[in-house]
C-alpha positions in Angstrom: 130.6 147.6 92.7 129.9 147.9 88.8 129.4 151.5 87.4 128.9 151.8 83.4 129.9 155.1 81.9 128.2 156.1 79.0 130.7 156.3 75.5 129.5 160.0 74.4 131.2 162.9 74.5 128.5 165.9 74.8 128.5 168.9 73.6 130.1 172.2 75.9 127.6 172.9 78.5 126.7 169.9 79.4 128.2 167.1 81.9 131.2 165.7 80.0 132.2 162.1 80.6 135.6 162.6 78.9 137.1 159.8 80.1 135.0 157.1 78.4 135.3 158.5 75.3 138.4 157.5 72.6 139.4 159.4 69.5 142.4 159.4 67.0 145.5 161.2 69.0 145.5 165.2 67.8 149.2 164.1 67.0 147.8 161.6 64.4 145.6 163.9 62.6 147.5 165.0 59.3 145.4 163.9 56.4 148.8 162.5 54.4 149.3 158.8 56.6 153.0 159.3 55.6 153.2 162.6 57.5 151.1 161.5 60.8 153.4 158.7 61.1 156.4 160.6 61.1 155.1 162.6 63.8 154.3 159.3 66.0 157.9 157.9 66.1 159.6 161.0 65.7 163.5 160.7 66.9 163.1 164.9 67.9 165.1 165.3 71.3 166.1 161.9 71.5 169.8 160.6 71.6 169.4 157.5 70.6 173.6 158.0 69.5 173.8 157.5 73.3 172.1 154.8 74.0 174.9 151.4 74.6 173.6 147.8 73.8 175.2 144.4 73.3 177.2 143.7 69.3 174.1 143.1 67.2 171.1 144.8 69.4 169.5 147.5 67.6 167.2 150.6 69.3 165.0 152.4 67.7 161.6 154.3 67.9 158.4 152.9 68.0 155.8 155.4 69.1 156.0 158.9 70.8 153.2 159.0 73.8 153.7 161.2 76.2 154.1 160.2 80.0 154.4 156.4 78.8 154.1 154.2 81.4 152.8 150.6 81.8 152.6 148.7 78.4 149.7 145.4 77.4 149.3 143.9 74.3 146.3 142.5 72.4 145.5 140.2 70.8 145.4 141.9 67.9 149.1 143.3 68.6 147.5 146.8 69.9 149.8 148.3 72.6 148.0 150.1 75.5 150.0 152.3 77.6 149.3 153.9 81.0 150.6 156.8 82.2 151.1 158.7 85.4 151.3 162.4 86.7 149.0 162.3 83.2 145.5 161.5 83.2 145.2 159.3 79.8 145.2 156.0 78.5 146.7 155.7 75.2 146.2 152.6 72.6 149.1 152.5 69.6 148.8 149.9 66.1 151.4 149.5 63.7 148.9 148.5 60.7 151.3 148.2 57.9 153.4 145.3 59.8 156.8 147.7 59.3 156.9 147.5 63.4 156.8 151.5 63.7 153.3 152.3 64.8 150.7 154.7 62.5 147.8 155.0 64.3 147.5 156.5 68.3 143.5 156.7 70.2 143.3 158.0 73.4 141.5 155.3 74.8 141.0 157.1 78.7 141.1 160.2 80.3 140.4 162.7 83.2 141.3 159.3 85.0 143.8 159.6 88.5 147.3 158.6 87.9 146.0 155.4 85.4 149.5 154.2 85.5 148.0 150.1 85.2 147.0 148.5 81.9 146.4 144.8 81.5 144.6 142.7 78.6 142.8 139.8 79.1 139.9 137.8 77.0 139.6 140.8 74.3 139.0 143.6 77.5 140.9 145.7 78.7 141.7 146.5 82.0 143.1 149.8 83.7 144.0 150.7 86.7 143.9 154.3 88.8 144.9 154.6 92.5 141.8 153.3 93.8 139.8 151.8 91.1 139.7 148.9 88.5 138.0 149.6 84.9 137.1 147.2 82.6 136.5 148.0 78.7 135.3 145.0 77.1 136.1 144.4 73.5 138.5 147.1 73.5 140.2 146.1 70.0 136.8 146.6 67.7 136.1 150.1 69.8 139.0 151.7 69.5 137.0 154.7 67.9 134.2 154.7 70.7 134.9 152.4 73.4 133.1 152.3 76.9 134.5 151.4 80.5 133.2 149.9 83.6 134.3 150.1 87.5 134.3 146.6 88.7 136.3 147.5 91.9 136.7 150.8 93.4 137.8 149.9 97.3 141.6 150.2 96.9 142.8 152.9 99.1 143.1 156.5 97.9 146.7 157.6 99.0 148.7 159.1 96.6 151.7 157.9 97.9 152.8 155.1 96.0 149.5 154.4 95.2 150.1 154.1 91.2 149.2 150.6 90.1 151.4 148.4 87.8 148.5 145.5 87.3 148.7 141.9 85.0 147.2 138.9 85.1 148.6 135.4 86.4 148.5 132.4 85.0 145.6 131.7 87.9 143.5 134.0 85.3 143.5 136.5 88.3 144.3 140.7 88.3 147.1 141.2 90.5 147.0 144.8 92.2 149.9 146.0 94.6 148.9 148.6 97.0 152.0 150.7 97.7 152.8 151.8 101.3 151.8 154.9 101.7 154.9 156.7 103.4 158.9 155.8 103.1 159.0 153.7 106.0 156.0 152.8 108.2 153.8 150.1 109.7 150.2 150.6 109.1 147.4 148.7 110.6 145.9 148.1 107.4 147.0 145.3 106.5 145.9 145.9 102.8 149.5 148.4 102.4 152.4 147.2 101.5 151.2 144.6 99.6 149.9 142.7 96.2 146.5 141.7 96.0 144.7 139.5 93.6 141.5 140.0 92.4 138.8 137.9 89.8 138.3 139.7 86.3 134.9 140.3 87.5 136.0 142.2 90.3 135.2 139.9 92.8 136.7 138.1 95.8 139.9 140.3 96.4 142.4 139.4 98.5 145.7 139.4 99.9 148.3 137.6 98.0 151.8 138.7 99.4 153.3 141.1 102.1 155.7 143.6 103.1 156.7 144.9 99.2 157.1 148.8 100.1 156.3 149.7 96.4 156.2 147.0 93.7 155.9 148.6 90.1 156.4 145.0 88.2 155.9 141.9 88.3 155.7 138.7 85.6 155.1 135.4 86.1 158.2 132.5 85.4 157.8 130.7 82.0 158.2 127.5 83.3 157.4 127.0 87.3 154.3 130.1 86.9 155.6 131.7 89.9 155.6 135.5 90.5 158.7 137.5 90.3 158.3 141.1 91.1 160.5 144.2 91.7 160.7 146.4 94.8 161.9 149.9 95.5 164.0 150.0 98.9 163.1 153.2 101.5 165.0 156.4 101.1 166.8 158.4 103.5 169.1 155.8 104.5 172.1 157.4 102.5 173.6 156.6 99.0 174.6 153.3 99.2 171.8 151.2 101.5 169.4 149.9 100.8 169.2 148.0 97.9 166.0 147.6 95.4 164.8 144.0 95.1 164.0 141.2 92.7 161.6 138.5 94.9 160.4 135.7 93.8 156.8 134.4 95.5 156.3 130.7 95.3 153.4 130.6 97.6 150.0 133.3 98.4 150.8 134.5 102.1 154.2 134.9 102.5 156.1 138.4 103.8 158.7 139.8 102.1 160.2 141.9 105.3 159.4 145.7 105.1 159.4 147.8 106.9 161.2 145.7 108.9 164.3 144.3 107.1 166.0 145.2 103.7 167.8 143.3 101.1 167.3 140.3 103.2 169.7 141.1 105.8 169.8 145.2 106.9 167.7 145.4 109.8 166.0 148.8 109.4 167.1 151.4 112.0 163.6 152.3 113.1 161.4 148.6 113.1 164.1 146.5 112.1 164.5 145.3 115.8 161.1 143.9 116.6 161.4 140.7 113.8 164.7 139.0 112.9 165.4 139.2 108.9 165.3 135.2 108.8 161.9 135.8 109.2 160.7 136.8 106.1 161.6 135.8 102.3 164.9 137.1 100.9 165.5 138.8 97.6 166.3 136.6 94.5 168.7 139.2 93.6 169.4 142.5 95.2 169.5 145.5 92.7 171.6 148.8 92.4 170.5 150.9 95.9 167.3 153.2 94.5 167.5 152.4 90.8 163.7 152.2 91.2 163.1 149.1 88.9 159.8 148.9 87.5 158.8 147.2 84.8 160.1 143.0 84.1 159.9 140.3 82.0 161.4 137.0 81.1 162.7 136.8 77.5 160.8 133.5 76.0 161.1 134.2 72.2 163.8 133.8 69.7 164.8 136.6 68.0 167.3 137.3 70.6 171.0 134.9 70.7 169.9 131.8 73.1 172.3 133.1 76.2 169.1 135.8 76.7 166.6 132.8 76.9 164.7 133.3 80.0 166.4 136.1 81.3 164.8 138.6 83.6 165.2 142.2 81.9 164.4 145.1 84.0 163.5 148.6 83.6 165.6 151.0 86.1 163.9 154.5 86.2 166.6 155.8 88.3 167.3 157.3 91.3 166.6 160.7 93.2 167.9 159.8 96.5 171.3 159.9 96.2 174.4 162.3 95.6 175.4 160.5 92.2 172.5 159.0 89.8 172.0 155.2 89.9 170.0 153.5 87.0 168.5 154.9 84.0 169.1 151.9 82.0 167.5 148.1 81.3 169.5 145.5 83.1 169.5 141.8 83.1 169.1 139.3 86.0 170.4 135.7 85.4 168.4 133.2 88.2 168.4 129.5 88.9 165.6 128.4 91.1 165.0 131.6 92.7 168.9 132.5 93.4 170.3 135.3 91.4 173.5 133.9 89.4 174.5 137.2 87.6 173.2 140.8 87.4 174.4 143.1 84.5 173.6 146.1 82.3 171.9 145.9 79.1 170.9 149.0 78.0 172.6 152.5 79.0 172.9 155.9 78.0 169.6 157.7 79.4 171.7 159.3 82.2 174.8 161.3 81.3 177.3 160.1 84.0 179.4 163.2 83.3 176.6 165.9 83.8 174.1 163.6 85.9 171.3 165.0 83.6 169.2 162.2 82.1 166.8 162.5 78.7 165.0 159.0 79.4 163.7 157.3 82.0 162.8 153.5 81.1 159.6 152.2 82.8 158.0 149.1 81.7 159.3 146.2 78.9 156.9 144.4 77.1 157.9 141.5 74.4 156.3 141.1 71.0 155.6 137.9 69.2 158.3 138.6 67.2 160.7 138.4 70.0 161.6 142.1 70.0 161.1 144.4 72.8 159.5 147.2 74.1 160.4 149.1 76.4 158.8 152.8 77.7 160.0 156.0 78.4 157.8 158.5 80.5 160.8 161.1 80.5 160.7 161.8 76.7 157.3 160.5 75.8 158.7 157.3 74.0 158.2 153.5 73.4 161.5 151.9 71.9 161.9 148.9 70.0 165.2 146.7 70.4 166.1 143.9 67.5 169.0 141.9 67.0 170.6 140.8 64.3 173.7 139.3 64.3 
């Protein structure tokens, strides 16, 4: 189904489409450029003093956007941002190449939990809990852009329904669809899943089973297969089970929830009707309820050559469990699909001492340059890390 929305904004009193309409950011209105950037990559309430990276790394601010979630870049290097419990989409440039942006539109809103943003072919593509939109040549319409629903079937639960989306290397959307409980078998067969779907909208379909909730996934530089994170059930105490990194070489194959965890803890309520060798194991098995989110392969050069195609992964963090767990960027090392090394990159957004966090990362996104992004829906913030030497 194809629904067009209109790009005006009318007038009070009459039906207000506010979601298809963009505008400058109210926090980038001063009239002095100088003083509307400072306000969009203000440091104000972070502790970036905290923050722990490797000799030579460098962190620092790139845009404040409230509720930042899911990152894409254009083609013209505009980020787009997602959010979730918020209902916009936000657009960011840096237009004086100093790699601190200047100018923020709100691309999107009145729009439910648009936590998914992808780019493809000059459009851009976002993603609430059960539709697809598609704003073609988003880049030259910043000021007055206009979106289209090209799928609106996915199913409406709110639980985990939030959408990470991006396209393969197949020129498909990929869409998971969350289960919609902590542990559960549903007769749809549609939960628990990632779907793929044409950039027209058409011929959806079932591309992998049994992920509980994937936020992430990317694509390997060299092979094209999907990697993609996983957050493990709750309730099962502090320490089981883990959050996953799967690999999926092949469309069809089942990744074992709610049936088996990690790839070998048989859950304790439908872990006894199918054996764990039955399904595909973990690459590597993460920190138990770090929630990772976000991923990407590091494929540029700014970065020393040890990073080259590592997996860097945004932990949001736990809230199941008596002692905090994640709240950091870490790193997975893999050779043909086996884990070889998994390690911290970033930390600092969690005080171990008080378990109080000020950030929460979300998604990582690398520039051209071969810096990186990374998103903070805690305190509103995209960060920029460089390195030096």
């Amino acid at each position: 189904m194809k629904k067009f929305v209109t790009p005006y904004c009318l007038l009070a009193g009459l039906l207000i489409f506010s979601f298809s309409c963009s505008s400058k950011d109210s926090g980038n209105e001063s009239t002095n450029p100088e003083e509307a950037k400072k306000a969009l990559t203000s440091t104000e309430g972070l502790e970036l003093h905290q923050l722990k990276l490797p000799p030579g790394f460098k962190i620092d601010v790139y845009a404040r956007v409230k509720s930042a979630r899911s990152m894409a870049l254009g083609s013209d290097g505009t980020v787009f941002i997602g959010t979730r419990g918020h209902d916009k989409i936000y657009a960011v440039r840096d237009t004086d190449g100093d790699y601190k942006a200047d100018e923020i539109y709100t691309i999107a809103e009145g729009l439910r939990n648009p936590n998914g943003v992808a780019f493809k072919d000059g459009n851009l593509y976002i993603a609430e809990i059960s539709k697809l939109w598609r704003y073609p040549n988003i880049e030259s319409t910043l000021n007055n852009p206009y979106g289209e629903i090209i799928y609106d079937d996915y199913p409406q639960d709110g639980h985990h329904g939030w959408k990470y989306i991006a396209f393969g290397p197949d020129g498909k959307l990929y869409v998971p669809v969350g289960a919609p409980c902590n542990i559960c078998e549903s007769k749809n067969e549609i939960y628990a899943s990632i779907t793929r779907i044409n950039p027209d909208g058409t011929g959806m379909e079932i591309f992998a089973k049994g992920i509980r909730n994937s936020v992430g996934f990317t694509w390997h530089p060299t092979t094209g297969e999907l990697y993609f994170t996983d957050n493990g059930r709750d309730m099962l105490g502090d320490d089981i089970p883990p959050c996953e990194l799967n690999r999926a070489t092949t469309s069809g194959q089942h990744f074992g929830y709610p049936y088996c965890h990690g790839g070998s803890i048989k859950d304790p309520e439908f872990g006894d009707k199918y054996p764990c060798s039955d399904f595909k194991k973990p690459v590597q098995n993460l920190g138990p309820h770090v929630a990772p989110l976000g991923l990407k392969f590091y494929t540029e050069n700014m970065f020393p050559a040890e990073y080259k195609n590592t997996i860097f992964i945004a932990e949001h963090g736990s809230w199941n469990r008596s002692k905090k767990i994640g709240y950091r960027i870490t790193m997975v090392k893999e050779r043909n699909g086996v884990g070889q090394s998994y390690t911290p990159f970033i930390t600092g957004w969690l005080n171990e001492a008080t378990q109080s966090s000020w950030g929460r990362p979300v998604d990582v996104l690398i520039l051209p340059d071969g810096s990186m992004l990374i998103s903070d829906d805690q305190s509103g913030t995209i960060y920029r890390v460089t390195y030096k030497g």
